[in-house]
Structure formats: structure tokens, C-alpha cells
C-alpha positions in Angstrom: 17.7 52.4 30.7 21.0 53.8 32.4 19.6 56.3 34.5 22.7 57.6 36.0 23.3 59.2 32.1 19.6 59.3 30.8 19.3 61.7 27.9 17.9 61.3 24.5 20.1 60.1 22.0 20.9 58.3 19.0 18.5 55.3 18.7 20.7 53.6 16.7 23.8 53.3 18.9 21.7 51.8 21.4 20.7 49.4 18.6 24.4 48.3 18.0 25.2 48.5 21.6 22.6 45.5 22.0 23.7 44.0 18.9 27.5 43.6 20.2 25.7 42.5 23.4 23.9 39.4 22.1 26.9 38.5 19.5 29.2 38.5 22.9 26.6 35.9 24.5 26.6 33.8 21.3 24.0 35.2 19.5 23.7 36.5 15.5 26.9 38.4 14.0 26.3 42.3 14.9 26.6 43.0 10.7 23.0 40.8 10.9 21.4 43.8 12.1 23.3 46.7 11.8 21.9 50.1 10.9 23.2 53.5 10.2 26.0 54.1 11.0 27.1 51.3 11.9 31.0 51.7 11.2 31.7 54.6 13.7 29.3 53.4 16.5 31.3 50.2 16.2 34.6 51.6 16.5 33.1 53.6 19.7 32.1 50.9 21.4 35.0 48.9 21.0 37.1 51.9 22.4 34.4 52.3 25.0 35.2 49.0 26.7 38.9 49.4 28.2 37.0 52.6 29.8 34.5 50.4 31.7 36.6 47.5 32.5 37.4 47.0 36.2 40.9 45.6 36.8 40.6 41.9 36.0 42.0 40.8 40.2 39.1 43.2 41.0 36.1 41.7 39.1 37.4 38.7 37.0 33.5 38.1 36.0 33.2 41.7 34.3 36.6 41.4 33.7 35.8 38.9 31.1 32.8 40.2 29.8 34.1 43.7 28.9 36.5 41.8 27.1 34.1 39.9 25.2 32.4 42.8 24.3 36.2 44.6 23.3 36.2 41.6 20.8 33.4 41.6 19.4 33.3 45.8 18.5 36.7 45.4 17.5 36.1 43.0 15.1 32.9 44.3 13.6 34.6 47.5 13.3 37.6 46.3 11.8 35.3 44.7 9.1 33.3 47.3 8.5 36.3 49.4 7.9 38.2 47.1 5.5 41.3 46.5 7.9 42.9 43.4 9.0 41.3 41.5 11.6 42.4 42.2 15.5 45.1 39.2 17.2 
């Protein structure tokens, strides 16, 4: 829970924020368990993460694992969406 913005919301975008999560640490492919929705809440977290990245010479650690994260939305997104894969 991320008290500093608690509110009730959709369930499921906290679903496929967990699911980009665990693909970024090596787990299942994010389409594994994907649910409603699924397409837009993908695209809005992969835009979400250049928001929450720290400059890299200020945290290289989070640095890294927003970027993770960028890459893994982006690609499920782009999949989901029918476009050509992110370089």
C-alpha cells in the first residue's frame, strides 16, 4: 500500500502493476496473467516510469530498475497493441 496516494481504485491496475513487477525480476511474462484491460493499463505504466525515474548519477540502483520496468510495460503494451516491438 502507498499511503502517500491511498484511495480506492482500479483493482486491476494494481494487478498489472505487480505483474510488470515480477516479469522485471525474472518472473512469468505479464500477458500470463493479465486481466481487463490490460492494453491501456500497460501503456500507462510504461509512460509512468520516465515520471518516477531519478537521474541515473543520482540513484544508479533505481535508475536501473525503473528502466526495467520501462521495458517491460513497453513491450507488453506494444504487443498488446499490434505495433512493432520497442529498440
Amino acid at each position: 500500500v502507498d499511503w502517500a496516494s491511498a484511495v480506492i481504485g482500479d483493482p486491476w491496475l494494481d494487478h498489472h502493476l505487480w505483474l510488470v513487477a515480477v516479469h522485471a525480476e525474472g518472473g512469468p511474462a505479464p500477458e500470463r496473467g493479465q486481466g481487463p484491460h490490460a492494453a491501456a493499463h500497460a501503456a500507462l505504466i510504461a509512460g509512468q516510469q520516465p515520471l518516477l525515474t531519478p537521474a541515473r548519477q543520482a540513484d544508479p540502483a533505481l535508475f536501473a530498475h525503473r528502466r526495467r520496468h520501462l521495458a517491460v510495460a513497453l513491450g507488453w503494451a506494444a504487443r498488446l497493441l499490434h505495433l512493432p516491438p520497442p529498440r
